[in-house]
N, C-alpha and C positions, 0 to 999 in steps of 0.2 A: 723638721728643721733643726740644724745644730748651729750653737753658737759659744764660744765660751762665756759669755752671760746667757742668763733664763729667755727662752725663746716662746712666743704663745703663735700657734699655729691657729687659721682660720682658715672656712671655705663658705663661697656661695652655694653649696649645691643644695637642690631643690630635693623637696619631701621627694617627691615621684616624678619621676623621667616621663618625656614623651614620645612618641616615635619621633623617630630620626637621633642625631648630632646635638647634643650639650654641653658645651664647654663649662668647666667648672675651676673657678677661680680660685687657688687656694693663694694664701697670704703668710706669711710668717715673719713677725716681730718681735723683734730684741728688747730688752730692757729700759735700751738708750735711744730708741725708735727708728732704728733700721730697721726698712723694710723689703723682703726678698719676695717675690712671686713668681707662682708657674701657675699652668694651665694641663686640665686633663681634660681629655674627647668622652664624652660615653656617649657610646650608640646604638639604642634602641630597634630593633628588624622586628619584623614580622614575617615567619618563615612558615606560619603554620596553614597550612591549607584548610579550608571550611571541611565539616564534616557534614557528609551528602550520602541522602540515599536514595535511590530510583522507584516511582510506583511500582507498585508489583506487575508480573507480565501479564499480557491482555490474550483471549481467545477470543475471537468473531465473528461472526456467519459474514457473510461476501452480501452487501448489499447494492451491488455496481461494480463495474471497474474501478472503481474509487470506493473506499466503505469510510465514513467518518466513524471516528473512533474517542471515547473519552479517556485521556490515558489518567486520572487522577491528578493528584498532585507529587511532589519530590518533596521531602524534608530536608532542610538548610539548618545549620549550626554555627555560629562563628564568633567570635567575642568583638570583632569588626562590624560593619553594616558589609551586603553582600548583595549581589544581581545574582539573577538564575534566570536559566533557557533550556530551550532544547531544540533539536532540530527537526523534529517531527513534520511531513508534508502538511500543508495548508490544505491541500484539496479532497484529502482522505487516503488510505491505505491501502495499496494493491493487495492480490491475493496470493499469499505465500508469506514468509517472515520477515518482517523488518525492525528492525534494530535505533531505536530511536534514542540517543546520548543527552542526558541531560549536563549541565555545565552549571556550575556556580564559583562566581569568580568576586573575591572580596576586598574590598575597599583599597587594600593593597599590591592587590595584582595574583595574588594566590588564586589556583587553582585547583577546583576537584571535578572529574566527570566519573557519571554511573550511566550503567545503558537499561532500557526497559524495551522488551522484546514483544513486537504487536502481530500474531498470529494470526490471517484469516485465511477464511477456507469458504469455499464455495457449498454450499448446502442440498442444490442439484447437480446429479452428472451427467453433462453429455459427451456423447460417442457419435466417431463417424468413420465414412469410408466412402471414398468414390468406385461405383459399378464402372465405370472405366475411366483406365487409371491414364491415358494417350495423353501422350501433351497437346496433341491436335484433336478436338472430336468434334461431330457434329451436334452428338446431344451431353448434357450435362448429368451425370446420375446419379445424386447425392442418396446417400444410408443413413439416416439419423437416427440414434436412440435418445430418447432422454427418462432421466428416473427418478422419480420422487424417493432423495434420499433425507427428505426432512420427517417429521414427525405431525406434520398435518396433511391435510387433504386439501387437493386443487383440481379448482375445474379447468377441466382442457380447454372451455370454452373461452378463457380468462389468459392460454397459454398460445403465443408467438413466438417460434425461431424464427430465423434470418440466417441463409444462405450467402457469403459475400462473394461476389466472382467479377469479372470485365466484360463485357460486352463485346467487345473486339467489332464494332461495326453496327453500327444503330438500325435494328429491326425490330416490329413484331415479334413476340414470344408465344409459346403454350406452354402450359404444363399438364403433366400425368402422373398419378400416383396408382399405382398397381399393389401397394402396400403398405397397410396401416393396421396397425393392432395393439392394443394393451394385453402386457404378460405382467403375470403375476399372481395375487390372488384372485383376481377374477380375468380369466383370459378372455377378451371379443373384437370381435373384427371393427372397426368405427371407420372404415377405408369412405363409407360415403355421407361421413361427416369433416371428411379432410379437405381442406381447400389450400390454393398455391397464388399468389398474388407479383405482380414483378413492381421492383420500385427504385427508378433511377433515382441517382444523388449525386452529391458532389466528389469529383475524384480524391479517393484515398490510395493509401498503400494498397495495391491489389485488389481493389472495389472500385464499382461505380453504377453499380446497383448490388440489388438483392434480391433474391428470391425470400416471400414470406411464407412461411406452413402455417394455416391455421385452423380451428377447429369448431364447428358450429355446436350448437348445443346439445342436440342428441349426443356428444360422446363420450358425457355422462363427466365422471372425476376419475382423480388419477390418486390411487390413495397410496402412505407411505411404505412404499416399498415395491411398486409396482413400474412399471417401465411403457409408453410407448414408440414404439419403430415405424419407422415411415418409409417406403422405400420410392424414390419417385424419377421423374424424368423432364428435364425441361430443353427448347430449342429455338431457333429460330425461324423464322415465316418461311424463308427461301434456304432454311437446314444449313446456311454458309457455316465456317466453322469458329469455333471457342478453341482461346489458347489456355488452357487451363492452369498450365505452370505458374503465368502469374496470377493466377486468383489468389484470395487472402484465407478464401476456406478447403481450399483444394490438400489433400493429402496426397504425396508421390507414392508412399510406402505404404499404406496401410490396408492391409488386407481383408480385415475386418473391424468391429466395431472395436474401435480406441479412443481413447480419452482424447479431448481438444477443446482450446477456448476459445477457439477460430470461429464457431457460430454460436450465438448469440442467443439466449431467449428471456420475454420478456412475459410478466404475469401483471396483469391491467395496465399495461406502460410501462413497468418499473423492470429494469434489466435487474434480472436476477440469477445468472450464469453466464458464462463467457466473456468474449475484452471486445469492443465492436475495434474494428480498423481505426 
C-alpha cells in the first residue's frame, strides 16, 4: 500500500490453504483511517495421480474353461483417500493370456492404471484328426490322442473325452473302436478296456450330442509322459448320413494328430482339458 502518510497493510489469509479457491482479503490503512482493500484468489489443485503398483504376473494350470485365479493384492499410495479396481473376469480365467488393468482413482478424480498378466495353460494335450475328412459321410472317424503332460499319474479309468458333432436326423447309434493303446514308457494295447457311449443334449454351437470314450479299469494308468490313441468309428442304425462341417469337433484340415480344444476331457467329473461348445 502507498500513501503519503504511514500505511499498515493487513490480510486474512489462513495458516494453510485447502483444496480449491480462497480468497484472501488484504486491507490497507492510513494514518487517518482510510481504508483501501483488494482481494487475492489462491487455488489449490491436485494434479498428482496415486502411485500404483500391479501384483505380480500369475501362471496357472487350466482347471476348466474357466480356472479361478487369485491375483493378489495391488499397492495404492496417495496423500488423498482413494478407490481401487480392476477388471478381472468374475467367473475365472480362459486359457491363454489375459491381461487384467488395475485402476486407482483418488478422492480428486486422478488417475493411475497398471496391468497384471494371468497366464494359463492347459496341463493335458489333446490331438485329433478325422479318418474322413467328407463333409457328407456315413460314419464318423474320430483319432484321439491325449497325453499326460502333468507330473502325476492317472488312471484312465477316472478319464472321459467327449466327441461334439450333430446328429443330422434322430437315430440309433453304434460305435467301434479298432484302436486303443498307451505309448510311452510302457506301450500296451487296452483296445478291450475301451468303451464309446452316445449322449444327446441341448443344442449348442455345432453340438447336440456327443460321443463318450471311456475306459474300464483294466487299463491300468496313464503315467507322466505317456499318451493314449484311440482310433474309432461311429454311425447310425439306418447308416443315413452326418454333415460333418458343422460339427463343433470336426477338423477340415487336419491330417494328422493336432492340437485342439474342440474335445473335451474330463478326470472324475472335473473338465480338465479342452472348451466344451
Amino acid at each position: 500500500g502507498t500513501d503519503i502518510f504511514k500505511v499498515t497493510v493487513t490480510s486474512n489469509a489462513p495458516e494453510d490453504y485447502a483444496l480449491g479457491t480462497t480468497e484472501v482479503k488484504w486491507t490497507a490503512t492510513d494514518e487517518n483511517g482510510n481504508v483501501t482493500t483488494g482481494v487475492q484468489k489462491i487455488t489449490v489443485v491436485d494434479t498428482t495421480k496415486p502411485v500404483l503398483k500391479a501384483p505380480a504376473d500369475i501362471a496357472a494350470a487350466a482347471t476348466g474353461v474357466k480356472t479361478p485365479v487369485s491375483l493378489g493384492q495391488a499397492t495404492v499410495s496417495d496423500i488423498f483417500g482413494y478407490t481401487l479396481e480392476n477388471d478381472a473376469p468374475a467367473d475365472g480365467f480362459p486359457v491363454g493370456k489375459t491381461a487384467v488393468t488395475w485402476t486407482a482413482t483418488d478422492a480428486n478424480g486422478n488417475v493411475s492404471t497398471a496391468v497384471q498378466y494371468v497366464t494359463v495353460t492347459q496341463v493335458f494335450k489333446v490331438q485329433s484328426y478325422n479318418g474322413s475328412r467328407n463333409s457328407v459321410t456315413s460314419k464318423i472317424s474320430p483319432r484321439i490322442s491325449f497325453e499326460n503332460t502333468s507330473g502325476s499319474t492317472i488312471q484312465l479309468s477316472n478319464i472321459k473325452l467327449r466327441y461334439y458333432y450333430t446328429i443330422d436326423g434322430e437315430k440309433m447309434q453304434g460305435f467301434y473302436s479298432d484302436y486303443s493303446r498307451v505309448s510311452g514308457s510302457g506301450s500296451r494295447n487296452i483296445l478291450s478296456y475301451t468303451e464309446g457311449s452316445f449322449q444327446k443334449t441341448a443344442s449348442k454351437n455345432g453340438s447336440d450330442y456327443y460321443l463318450e470314450i471311456s475306459f474300464s479299469s483294466g487299463a491300468g494308468s496313464l503315467k507322466p509322459g505317456e499318451k493314449v490313441q484311440i482310433q474309432c468309428t461311429f454311425w447310425k442304425s439306418n447308416f443315413s448320413a452326418y454333415t460333418q462341417t458343422n460339427d463343433y469337433s470336426f477338423n477340415t484340415w487336419a491330417t494328422d494328430y493336432t492340437d485342439t480344444n474342440k474335445i473335451t476331457v474330463y478326470s472324475s467329473g472335473k473338465l480338465i482339458a479342452g472348451m466344451e461348445p
